[in-house]
N, C-alpha and C positions, 0 to 999 in steps of 0.2 A: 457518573452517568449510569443507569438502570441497562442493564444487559439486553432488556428487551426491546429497549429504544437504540441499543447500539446494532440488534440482529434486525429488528424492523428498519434501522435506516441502511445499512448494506443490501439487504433486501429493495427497495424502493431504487436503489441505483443500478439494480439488476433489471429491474420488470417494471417497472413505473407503478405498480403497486403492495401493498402488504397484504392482501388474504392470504388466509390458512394454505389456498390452492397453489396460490404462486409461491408461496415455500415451499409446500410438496414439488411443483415440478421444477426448480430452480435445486433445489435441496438435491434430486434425482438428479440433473442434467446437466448443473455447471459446478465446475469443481472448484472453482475458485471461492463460488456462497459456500458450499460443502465446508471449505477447507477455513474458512471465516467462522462457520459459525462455533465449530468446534475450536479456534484460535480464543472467540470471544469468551466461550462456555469457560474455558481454561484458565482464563485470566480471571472470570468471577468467583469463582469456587476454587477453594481447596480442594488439595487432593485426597483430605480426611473426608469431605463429603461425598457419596456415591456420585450423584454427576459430574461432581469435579474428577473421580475416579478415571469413571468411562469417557467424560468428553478428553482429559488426557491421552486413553488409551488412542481414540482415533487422531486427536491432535496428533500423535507422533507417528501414525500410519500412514494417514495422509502427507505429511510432511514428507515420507520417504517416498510413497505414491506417486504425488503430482509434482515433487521439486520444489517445493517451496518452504526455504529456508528462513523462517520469521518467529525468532522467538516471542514465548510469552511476554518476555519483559519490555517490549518494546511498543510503545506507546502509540493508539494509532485513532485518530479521529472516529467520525462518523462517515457512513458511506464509503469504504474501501473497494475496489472492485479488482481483482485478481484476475488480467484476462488468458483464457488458455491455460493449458498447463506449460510447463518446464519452470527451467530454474529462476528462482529471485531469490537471493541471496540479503539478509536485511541485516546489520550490528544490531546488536540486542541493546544498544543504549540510544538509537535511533528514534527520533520522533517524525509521525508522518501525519501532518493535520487532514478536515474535513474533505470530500469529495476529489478524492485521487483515484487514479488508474494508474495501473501498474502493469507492463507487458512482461513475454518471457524473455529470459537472458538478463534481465536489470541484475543491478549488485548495487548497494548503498550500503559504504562501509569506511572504514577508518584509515585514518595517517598517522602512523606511528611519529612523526618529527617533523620539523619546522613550524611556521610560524601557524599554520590550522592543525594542528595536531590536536585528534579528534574523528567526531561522529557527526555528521550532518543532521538538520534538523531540515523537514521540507513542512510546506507552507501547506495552505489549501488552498483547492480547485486547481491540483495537478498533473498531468497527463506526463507520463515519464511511457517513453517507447522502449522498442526492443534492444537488448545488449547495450543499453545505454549505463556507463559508470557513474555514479555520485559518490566521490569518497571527500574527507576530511571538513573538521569543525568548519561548515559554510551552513549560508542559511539560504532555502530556495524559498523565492516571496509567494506569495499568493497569485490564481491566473497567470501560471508559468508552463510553457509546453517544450518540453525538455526531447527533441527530434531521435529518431533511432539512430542508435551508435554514437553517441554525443559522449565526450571524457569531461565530467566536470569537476573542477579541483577548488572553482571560486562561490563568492556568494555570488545568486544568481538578484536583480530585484524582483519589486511585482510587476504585473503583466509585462511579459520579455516570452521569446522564445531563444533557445539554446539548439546552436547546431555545433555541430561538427566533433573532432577530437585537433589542435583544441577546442575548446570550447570559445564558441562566438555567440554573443549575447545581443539580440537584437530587441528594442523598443515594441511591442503593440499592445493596444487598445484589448483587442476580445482574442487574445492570446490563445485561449483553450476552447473558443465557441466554436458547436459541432463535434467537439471532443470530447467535454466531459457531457452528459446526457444525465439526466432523472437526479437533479442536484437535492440535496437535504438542508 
């Protein structure tokens, strides 16, 4: 996928639209596009290339800046949306498909043993809250609203919300509607 269609659709999930304007004030006022666009620049470019240089350079400023721990390597749809600052924590071999939100305090990350031993793969159209865990090989489905403070250790299906620590998987229909906004 064209980097430009990967920063116009992050974009479009911020502001409901793509001008030049609304990346200037989005660019200037949320740190989470800020901290996206320079994640995506990073991942297109080498670091032989000058932009692949400099978008590095602020990649790893902002990362120390705003707390958000998401490496290059880790694979990440269209439309991500980063909200607030603090910490998220992501494994680098971590997949996280189209049209998610992601709060401060998350971590999705790995199980060293038993029988998910691994990195979780999440779906899309997901809405993961604050301090909420995702650890080990599990797969979250698609229209999945994953509640703040929720431990989740299992696969999650599609459209279910996830409460609690442990994790209680409950059945709905429009799971993330009103949640996730300006979908791609």
């Amino acid at each position: 996928m064209q980097i430009n269609t990967l920063i116009k659709s992050d974009l479009y999930r911020y502001s409901g639209k793509t001008s030049f304007k609304a990346f200037l004030h989005h660019f200037k006022n949320s740190e989470g596009f800020k901290f996206m666009v320079f994640l995506r620049l990073s991942q297109a470019y080498s670091k032989l290339n000058p932009i692949g240089l400099l978008s590095r350079y602020f990649y790893r400023r902002l990362t120390y800046k705003f707390g958000f721990q998401i490496p290059k390597s880790v694979k990440i749809g269209k439309g991500l949306v980063l909200m607030h600052t603090g910490h998220i924590i992501v494994n680098s071999k971590s997949k996280i498909g189209s049209n998610c939100n992601i709060y401060p305090g998350v971590t999705i990350g790995t199980t060293f043993r038993g029988k998910d031993k691994g990195v979780p793969v999440i779906g899309d159209q997901v809405w993961i809250g604050s301090n909420s865990i995702i650890v080990g090989k599990i797969t979250i489905g698609n229209n999945v609203l994953i509640a703040p403070n929720s431990f989740v250790n299992k696969s999650v299906p599609d459209n279910s919300i996830v409460l609690g620590n442990p994790a209680v998987i409950k059945p709905r229909d429009n799971a993330t509607a009103e949640y996730i906004f300006n979908m791609v």
